[in-house]
Backbone as CSV, one residue per row, in Angstrom:
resi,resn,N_x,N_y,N_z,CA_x,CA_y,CA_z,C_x,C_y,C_z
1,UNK,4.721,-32.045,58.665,6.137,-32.363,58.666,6.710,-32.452,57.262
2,UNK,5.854,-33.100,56.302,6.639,-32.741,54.987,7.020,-31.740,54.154
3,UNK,5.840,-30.708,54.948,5.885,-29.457,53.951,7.445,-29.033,54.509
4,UNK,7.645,-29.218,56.096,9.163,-28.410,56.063,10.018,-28.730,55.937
5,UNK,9.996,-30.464,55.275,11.074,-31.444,54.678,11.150,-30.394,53.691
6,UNK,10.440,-30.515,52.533,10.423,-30.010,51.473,11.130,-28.168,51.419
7,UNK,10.270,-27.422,52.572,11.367,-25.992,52.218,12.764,-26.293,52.633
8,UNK,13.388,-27.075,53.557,14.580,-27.193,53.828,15.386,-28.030,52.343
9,UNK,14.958,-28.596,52.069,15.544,-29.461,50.655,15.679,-28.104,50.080
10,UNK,14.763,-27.332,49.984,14.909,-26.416,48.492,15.906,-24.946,49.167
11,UNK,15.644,-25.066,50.135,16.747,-24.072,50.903,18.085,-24.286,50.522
12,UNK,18.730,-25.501,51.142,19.635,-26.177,50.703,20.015,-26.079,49.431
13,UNK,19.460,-26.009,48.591,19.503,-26.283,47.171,19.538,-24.580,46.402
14,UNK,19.169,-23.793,47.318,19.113,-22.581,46.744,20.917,-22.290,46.969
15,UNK,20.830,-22.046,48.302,22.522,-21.778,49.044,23.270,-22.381,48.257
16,UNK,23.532,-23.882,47.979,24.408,-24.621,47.178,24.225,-23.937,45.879
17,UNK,23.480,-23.551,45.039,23.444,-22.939,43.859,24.520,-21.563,44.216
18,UNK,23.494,-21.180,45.018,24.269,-19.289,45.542,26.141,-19.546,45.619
19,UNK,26.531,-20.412,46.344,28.194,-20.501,46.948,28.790,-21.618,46.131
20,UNK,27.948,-21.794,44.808,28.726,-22.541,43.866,29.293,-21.355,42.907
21,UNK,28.069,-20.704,42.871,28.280,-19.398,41.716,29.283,-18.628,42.563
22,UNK,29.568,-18.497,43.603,30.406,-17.371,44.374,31.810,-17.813,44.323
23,UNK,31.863,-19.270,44.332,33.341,-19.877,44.274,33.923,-19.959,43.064
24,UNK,33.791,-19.321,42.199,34.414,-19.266,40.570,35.420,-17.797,40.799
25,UNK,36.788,-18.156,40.584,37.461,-16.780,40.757,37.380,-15.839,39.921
26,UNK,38.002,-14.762,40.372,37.583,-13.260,39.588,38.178,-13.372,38.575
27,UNK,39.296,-13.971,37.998,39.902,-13.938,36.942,39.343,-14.594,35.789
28,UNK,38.376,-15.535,35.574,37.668,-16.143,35.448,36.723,-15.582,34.455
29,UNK,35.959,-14.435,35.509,34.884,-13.156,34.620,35.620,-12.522,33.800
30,UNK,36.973,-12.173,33.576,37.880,-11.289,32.611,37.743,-12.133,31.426
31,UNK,37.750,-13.580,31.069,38.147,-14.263,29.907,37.283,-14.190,29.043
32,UNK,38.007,-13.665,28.242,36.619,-13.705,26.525,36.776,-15.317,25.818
33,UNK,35.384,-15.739,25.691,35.095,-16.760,25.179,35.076,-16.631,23.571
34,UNK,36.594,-17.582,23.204,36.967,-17.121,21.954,36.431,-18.068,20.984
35,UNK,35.926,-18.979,21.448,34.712,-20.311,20.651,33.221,-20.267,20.130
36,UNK,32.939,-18.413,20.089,32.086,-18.048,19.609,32.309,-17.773,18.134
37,UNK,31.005,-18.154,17.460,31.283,-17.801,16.080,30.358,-17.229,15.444
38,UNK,30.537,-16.125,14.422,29.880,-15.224,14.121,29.316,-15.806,12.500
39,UNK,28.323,-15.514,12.535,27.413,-16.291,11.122,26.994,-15.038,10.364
40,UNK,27.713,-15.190,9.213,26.855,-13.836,8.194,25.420,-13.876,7.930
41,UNK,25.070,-13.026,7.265,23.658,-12.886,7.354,23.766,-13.347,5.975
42,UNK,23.023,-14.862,5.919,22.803,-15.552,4.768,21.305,-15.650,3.468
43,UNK,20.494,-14.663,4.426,19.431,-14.288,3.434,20.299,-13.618,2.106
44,UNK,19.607,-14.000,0.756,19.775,-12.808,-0.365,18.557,-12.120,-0.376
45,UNK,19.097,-10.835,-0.782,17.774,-9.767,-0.240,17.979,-9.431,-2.158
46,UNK,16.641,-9.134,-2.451,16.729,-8.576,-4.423,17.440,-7.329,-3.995
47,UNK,17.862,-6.474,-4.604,18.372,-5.093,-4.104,17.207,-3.976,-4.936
48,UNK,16.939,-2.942,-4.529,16.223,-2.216,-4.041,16.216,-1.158,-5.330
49,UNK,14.983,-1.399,-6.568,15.445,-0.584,-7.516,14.517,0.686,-7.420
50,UNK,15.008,1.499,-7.051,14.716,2.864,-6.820,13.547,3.794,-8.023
51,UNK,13.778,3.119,-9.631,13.011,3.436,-10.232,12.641,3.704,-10.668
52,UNK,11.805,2.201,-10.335,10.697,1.143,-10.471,9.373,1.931,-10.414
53,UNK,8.757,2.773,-9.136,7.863,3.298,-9.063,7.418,4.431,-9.954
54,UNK,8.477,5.096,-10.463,8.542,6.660,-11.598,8.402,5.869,-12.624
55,UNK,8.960,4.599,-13.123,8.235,3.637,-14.289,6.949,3.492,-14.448
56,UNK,6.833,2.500,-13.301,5.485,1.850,-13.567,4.296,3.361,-13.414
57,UNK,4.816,4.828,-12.733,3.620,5.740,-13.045,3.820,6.306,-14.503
58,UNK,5.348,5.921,-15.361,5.189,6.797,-16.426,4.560,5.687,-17.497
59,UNK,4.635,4.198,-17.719,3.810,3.557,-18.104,2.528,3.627,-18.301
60,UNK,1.745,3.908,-16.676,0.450,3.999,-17.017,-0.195,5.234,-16.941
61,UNK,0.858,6.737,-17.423,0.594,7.534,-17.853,0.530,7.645,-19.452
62,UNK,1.622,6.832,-20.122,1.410,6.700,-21.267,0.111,6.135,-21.890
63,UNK,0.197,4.402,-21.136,-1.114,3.818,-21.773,-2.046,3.235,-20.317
64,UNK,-2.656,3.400,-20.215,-3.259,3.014,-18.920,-3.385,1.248,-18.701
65,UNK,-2.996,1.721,-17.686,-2.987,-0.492,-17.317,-1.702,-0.844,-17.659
66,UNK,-0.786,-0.174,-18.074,0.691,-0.515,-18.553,1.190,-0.848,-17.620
67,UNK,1.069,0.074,-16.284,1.971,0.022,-14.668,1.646,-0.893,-14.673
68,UNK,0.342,-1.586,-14.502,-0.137,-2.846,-13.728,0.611,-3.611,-14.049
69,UNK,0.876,-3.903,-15.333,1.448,-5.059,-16.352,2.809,-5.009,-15.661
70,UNK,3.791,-3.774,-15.465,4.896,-3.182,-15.180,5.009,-4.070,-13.950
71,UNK,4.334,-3.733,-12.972,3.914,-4.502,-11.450,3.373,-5.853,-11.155
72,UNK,3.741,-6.497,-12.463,2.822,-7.691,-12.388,1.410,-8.340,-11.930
73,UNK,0.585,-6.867,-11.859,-0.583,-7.052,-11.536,-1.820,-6.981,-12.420
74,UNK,-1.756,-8.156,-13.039,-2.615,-8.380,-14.685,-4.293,-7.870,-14.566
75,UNK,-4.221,-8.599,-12.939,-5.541,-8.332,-12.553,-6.255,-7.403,-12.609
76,UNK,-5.807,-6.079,-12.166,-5.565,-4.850,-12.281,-6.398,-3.834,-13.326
77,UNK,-5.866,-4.571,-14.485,-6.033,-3.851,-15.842,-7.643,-3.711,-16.634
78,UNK,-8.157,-5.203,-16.234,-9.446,-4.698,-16.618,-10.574,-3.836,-15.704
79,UNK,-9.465,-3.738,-14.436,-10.161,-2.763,-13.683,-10.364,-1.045,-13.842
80,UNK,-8.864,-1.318,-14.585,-8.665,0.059,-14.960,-9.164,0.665,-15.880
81,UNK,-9.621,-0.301,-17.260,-10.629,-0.514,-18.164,-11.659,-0.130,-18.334
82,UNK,-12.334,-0.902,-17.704,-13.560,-0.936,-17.462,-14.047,1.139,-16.316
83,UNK,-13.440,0.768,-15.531,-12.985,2.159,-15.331,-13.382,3.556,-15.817
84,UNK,-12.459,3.689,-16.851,-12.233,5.106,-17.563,-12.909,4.676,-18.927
85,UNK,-13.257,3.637,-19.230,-13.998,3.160,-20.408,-15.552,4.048,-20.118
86,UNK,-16.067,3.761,-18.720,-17.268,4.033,-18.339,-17.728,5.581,-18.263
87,UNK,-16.696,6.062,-17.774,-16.180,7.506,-17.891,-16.354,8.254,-19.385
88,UNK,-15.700,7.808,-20.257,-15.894,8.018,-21.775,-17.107,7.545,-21.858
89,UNK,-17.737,6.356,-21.739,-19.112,6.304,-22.234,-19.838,7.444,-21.675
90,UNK,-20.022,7.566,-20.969,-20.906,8.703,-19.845,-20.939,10.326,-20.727
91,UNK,-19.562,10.363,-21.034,-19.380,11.583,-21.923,-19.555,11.919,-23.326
92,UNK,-19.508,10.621,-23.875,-19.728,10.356,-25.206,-21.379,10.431,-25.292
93,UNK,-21.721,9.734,-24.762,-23.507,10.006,-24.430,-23.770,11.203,-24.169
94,UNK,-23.804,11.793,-22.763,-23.889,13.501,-23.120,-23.497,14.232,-23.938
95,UNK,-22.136,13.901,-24.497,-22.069,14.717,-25.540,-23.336,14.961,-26.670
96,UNK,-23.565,13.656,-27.317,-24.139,13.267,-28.214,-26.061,13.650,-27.865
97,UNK,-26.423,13.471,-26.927,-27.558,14.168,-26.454,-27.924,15.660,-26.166
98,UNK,-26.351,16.202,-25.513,-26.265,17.635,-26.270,-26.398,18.347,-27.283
99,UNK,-25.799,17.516,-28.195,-25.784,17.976,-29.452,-27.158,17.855,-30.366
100,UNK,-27.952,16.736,-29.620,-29.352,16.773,-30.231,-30.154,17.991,-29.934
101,UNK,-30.071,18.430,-28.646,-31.102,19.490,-28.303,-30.374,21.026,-28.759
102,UNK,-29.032,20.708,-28.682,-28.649,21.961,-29.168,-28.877,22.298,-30.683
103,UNK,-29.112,21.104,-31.468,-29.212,21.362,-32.842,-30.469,21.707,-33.108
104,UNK,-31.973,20.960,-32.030,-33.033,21.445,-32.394,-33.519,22.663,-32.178
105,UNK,-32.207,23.490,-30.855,-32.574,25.038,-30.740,-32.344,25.920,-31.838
106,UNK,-30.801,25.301,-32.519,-30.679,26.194,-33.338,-31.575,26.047,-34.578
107,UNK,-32.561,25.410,-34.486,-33.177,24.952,-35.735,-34.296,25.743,-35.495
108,UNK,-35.094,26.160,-34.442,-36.429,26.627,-33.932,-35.554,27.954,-34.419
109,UNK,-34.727,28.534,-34.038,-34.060,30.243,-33.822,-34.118,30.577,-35.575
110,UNK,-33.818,29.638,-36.470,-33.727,29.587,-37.754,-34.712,30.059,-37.869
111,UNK,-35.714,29.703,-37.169,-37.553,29.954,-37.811,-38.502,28.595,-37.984
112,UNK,-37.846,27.295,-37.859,-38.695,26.435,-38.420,-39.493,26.016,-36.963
113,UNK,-40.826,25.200,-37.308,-41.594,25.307,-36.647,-41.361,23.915,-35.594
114,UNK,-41.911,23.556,-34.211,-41.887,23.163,-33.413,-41.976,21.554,-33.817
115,UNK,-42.878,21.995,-34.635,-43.915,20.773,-34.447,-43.290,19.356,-35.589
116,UNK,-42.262,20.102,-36.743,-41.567,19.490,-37.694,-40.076,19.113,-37.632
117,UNK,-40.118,19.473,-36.104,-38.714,19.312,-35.190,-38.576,17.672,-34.408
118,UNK,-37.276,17.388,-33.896,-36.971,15.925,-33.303,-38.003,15.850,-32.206
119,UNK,-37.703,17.125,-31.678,-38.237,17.392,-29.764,-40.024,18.321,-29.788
120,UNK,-40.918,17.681,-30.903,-42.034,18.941,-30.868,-42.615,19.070,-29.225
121,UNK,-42.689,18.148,-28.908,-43.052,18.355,-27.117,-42.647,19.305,-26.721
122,UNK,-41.150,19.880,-26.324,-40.558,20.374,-25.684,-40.732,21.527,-26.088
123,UNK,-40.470,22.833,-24.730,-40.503,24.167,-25.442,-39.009,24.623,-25.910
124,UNK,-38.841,25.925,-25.981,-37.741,26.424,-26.149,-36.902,26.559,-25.130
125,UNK,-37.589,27.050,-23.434,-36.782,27.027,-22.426,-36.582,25.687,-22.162
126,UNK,-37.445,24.615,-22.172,-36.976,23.216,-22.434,-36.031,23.004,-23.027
127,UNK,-35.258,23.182,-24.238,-34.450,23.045,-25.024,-32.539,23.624,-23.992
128,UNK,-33.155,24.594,-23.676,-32.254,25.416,-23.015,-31.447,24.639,-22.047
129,UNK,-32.934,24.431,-20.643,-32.671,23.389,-19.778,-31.418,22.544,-19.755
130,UNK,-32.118,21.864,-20.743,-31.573,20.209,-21.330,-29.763,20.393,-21.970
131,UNK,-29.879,21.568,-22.237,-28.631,21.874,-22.668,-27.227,22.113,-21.713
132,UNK,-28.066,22.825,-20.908,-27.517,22.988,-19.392,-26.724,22.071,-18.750
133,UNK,-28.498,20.844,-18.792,-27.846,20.061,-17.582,-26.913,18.831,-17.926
134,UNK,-27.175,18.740,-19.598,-26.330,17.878,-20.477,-24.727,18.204,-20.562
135,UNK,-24.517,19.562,-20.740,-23.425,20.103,-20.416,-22.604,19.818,-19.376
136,UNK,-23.372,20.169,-18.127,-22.767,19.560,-16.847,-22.780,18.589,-16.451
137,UNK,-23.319,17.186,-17.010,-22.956,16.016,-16.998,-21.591,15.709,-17.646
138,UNK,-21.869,16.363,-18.987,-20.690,16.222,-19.929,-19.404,16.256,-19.115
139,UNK,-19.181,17.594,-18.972,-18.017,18.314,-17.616,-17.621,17.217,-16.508
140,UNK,-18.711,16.872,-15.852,-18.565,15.988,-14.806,-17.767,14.844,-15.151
141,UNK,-18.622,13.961,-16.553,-18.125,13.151,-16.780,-16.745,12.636,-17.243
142,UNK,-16.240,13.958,-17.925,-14.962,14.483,-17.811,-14.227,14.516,-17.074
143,UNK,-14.695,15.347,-15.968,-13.819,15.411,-14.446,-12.869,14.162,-13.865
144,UNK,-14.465,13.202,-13.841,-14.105,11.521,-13.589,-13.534,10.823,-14.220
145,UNK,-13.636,10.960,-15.334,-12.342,10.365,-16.144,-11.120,10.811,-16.032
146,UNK,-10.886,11.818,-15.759,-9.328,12.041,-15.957,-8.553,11.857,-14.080
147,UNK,-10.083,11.788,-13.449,-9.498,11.384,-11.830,-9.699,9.675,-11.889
148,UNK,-10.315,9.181,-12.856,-9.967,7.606,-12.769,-8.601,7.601,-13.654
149,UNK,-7.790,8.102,-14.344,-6.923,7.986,-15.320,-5.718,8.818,-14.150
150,UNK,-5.985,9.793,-13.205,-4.792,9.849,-12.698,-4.555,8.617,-11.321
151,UNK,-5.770,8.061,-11.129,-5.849,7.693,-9.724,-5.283,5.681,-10.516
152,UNK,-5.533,5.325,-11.805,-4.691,4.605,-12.704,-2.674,4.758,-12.558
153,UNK,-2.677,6.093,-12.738,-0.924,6.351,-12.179,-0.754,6.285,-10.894
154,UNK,-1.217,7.098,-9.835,-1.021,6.872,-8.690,-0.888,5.438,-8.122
155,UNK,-1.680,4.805,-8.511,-1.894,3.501,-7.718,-0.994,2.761,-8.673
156,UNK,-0.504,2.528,-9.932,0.602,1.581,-10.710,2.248,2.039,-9.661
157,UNK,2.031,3.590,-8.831,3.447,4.144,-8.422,3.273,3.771,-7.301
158,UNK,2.406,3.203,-6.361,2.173,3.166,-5.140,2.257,1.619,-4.729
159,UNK,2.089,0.756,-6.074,1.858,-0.022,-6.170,3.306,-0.894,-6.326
160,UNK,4.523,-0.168,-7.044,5.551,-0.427,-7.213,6.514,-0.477,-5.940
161,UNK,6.212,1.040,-5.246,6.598,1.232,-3.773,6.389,0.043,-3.027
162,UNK,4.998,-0.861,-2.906,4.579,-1.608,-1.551,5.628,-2.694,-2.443
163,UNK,5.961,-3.203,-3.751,6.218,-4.460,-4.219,7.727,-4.685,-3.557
164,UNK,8.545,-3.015,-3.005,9.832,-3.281,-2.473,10.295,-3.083,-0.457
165,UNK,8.845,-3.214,-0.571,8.583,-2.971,1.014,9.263,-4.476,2.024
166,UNK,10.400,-4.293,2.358,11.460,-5.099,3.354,10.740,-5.677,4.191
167,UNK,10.266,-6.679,4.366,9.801,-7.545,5.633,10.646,-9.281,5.524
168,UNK,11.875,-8.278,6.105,13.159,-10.004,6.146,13.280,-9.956,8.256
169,UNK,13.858,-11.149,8.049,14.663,-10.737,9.529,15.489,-9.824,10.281
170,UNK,16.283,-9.230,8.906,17.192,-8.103,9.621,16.084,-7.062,10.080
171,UNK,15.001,-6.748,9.707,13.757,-5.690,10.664,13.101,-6.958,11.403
172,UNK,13.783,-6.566,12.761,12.546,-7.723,13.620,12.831,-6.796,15.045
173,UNK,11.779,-7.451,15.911,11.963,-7.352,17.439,12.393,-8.504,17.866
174,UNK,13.098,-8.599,18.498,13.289,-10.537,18.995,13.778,-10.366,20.149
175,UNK,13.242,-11.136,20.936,13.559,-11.736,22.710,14.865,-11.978,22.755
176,UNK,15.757,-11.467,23.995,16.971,-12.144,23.965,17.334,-12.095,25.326
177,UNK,17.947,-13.042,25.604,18.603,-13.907,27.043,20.045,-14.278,26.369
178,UNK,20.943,-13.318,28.025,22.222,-13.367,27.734,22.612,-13.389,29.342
179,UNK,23.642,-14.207,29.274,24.316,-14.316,30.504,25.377,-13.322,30.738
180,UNK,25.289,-12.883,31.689,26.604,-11.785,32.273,27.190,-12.234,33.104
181,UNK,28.688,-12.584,32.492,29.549,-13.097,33.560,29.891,-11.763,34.500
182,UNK,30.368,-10.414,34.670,30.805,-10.034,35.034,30.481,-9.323,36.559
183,UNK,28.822,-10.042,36.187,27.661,-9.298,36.747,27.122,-10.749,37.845
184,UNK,27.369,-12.119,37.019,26.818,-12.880,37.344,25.489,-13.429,37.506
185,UNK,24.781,-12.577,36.177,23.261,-12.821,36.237,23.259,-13.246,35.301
186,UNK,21.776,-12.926,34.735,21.521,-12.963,33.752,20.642,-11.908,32.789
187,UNK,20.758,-11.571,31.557,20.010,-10.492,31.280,18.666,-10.672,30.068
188,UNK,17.202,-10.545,30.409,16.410,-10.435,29.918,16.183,-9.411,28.673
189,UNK,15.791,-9.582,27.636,15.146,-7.616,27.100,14.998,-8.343,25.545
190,UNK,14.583,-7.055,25.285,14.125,-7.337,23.376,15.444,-6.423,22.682
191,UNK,15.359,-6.982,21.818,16.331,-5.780,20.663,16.021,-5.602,19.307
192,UNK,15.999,-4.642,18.996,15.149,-4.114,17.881,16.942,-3.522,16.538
193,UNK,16.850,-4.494,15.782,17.792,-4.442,14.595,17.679,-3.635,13.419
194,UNK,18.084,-2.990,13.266,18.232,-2.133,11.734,19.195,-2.931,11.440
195,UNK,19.354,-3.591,9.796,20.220,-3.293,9.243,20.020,-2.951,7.547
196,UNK,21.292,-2.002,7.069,20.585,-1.172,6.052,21.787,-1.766,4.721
């Protein structure tokens, strides 16, 4: 017996809702509610310097680690350092080990003897070898340096880009619930805002 106390209460209570909403006249739904008020958009946003990024890559094309500094990213710099520093060492060493075996070839071709040379161990195609593969370290080491020295610009310009990347309220998704008089419901949904 209580359970059908209870659906009749809420029956009741539905209908009275239903033929309360039905008894509001039509003229009623026409009226614009003029006690709404519209609020500017009170964030300050920095404004948007265009560039910033062609800087901070011509900075650390000039001197490397400059962008960083440019981008306020101090941290950065002895990364970049250390870096292309390692690069030059690498090459500076091959170089310089090149130049040993290449000097003791040209010294054997002169005529002098093996044995009164830096390298007497080594033969002549030894000499050759070593020249070779010193070379193509050299090259290599080269290569990498100037791809740690561009990949230094890229990232000071890429780096400038993310520093003006917009994440305010005017870009949002947000839930919204609105009543429709005209309709007499109500309306659910998301809305997705640009403003530029």
């Amino acid at each position: 017996m209580p359970n059908k106390q209870l659906y009749i209460i809420g029956l009741l209570l539905l209908f009275g809702c239903i033929s309360y909403a039905q008894s509001t006249k039509d003229n009623d739904s026409l009226k614009v509610d003029t006690d709404l008020m519209v609020v500017s958009d009170t964030i300050q946003r920095k404004p948007i310097n265009i560039l910033a990024p062609s800087k901070a890559a011509f900075y650390s094309a000039v001197l490397p680690g400059l962008g960083q500094a440019y981008n306020k990213k101090y941290w950065k710099i002895p990364i970049v350092y250390a870096a292309i520093g390692t690069g030059i060492y690498f090459y500076v060493t091959n170089d310089k080990e090149y130049d040993r075996y290449r000097d003791e070839y040209k010294r054997r071709l002169a005529g002098n003897s093996a044995a009164s040379g830096e390298f007497p161990q080594v033969s002549n195609d030894g000499l050759i070898n070593a020249q070779q593969t010193l070379k193509r370290q050299k090259e290599l080491s080269l290569l990498i340096t100037i791809g740690l020295y561009a990949l230094n610009i890229v990232d000071a310009n890429v780096d400038a880009h993310l520093l003006q990347y917009n994440v305010d309220e005017n870009l949002a998704i947000k839930p919204h619930f609105q009543y429709n008089r005209m309709e007499n419901s109500s309306d659910l949904g998301l809305t997705l805002n640009f403003k530029f």
